[in-house]
N, C-alpha and C positions, 0 to 999 in steps of 0.2 A: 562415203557412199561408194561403193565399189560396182562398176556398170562398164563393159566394154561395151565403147565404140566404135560403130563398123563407120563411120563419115570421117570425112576428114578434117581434123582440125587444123586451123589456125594457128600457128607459137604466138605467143604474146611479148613472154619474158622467161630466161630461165634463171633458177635460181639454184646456185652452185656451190657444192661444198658446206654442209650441213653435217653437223652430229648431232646423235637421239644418246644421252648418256642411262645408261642402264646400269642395273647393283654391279655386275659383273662383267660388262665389256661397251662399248662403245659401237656404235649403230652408225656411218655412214647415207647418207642421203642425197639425192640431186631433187630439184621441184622445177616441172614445166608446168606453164600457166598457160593457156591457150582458151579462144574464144567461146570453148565452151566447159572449159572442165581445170581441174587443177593437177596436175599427173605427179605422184610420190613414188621415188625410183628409191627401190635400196638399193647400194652401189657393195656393200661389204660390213663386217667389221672386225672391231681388234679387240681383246683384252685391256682390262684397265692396269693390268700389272706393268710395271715402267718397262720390265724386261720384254714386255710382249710386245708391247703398244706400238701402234706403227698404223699408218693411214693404208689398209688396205681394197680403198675403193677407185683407182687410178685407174686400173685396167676397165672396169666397169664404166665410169664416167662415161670415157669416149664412147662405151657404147653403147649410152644413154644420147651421147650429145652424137652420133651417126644415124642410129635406128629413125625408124618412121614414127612421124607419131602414135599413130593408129597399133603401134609394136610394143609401145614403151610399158603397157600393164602387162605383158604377156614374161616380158625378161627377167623376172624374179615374183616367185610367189607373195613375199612381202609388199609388192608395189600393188598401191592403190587409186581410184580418181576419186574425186570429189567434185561434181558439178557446179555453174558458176550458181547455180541456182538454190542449191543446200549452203554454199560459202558462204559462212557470214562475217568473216573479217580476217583481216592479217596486221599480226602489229608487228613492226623490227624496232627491236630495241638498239640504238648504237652500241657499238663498243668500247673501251676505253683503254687505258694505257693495261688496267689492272684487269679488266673483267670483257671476255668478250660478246660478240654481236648476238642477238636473241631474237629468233622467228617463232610467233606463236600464230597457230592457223585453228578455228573455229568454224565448224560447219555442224548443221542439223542434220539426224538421222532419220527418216523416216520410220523404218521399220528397223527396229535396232540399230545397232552398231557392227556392221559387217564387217568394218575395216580394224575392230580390236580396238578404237584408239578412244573413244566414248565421245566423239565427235570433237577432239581435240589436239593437237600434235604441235609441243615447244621443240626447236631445235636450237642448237646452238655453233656457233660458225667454228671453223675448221682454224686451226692457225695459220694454214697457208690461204686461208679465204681473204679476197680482201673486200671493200666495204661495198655494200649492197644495195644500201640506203637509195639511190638514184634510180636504181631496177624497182624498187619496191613507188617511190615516189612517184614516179610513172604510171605504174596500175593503177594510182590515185586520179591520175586526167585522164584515163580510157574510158570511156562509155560501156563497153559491154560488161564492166564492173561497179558499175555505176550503184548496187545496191550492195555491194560489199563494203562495210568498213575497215577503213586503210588508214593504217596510224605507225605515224613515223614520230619516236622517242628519244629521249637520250637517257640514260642513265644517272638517276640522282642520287644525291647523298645523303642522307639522312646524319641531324643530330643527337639522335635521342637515344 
């Protein structure tokens, strides 16, 4: 649900160092959480060719993690909010020695899908991300999230 806010929010948590893997490049992402809305910053991206590939969302970051809140949808046409009140859950999945960390975010659209994402958005952690699980397990004791589901996973194995 894409809606700027002229108030000032609240930070909660942020959530740093995210990729959106695409057929042919790699999507960049930073996620602030704040007391009223979920804020999707794209930071950059790269090609999935080895030769290309390279994390180019560094210089953006910062100034994701500098800007005002109230700034942070303005900074890239791709960034979007999500109110906490559409949010309907966040699961992190851990990572493991083989496979890494997995953030999938669910929210209800009112009137369509403004933000392109069909009210759905998986990302997956950066290699230099380190583990998130504690940010995310927090959201889980905050009240003002209190109607969002928050699920912290591990990664299983299956025999079959």
């Amino acid at each position: 649900m894409t809606m700027l806010m002229t108030t000032t929010d609240e930070p909660i948590a942020r959530l740093t160092r995210w990729l959106r893997q695409r057929p042919n490049s790699i999507e960049f992402w930073e996620l602030v959480v704040t007391d009223e809305r979920l804020v999707c910053c794209y930071v950059g991206q790269s090609y999935r060719s080895m030769l290309l590939r390279a994390d180019m969302g560094e210089r953006e970051r910062a100034t994701v993690a500098d800007a005002p809140i109230e700034d942070l949808e303005s900074l890239a046409d791709q960034n979007f909010s999500v109110s906490l009140e559409a949010l309907e859950s966040i699961r992190h999945v851990e990572g493991t020695r083989f496979r890494r960390a997995r953030l999938e975010l669910e929210w209800t659209e009112s009137d369509g899908d403004p933000t392109g994402y069909d009210g759905d958005l998986t990302l997956v952690s950066t290699s230099a991300a380190e583990s998130q699980r504690d940010v995310v397990a927090d959201l889980a004791d905050d009240p003002r999230l209190k109607d969002v589901t928050i699920d912290l996973a591990d990664h299983r194995w299956s025999l079959r």
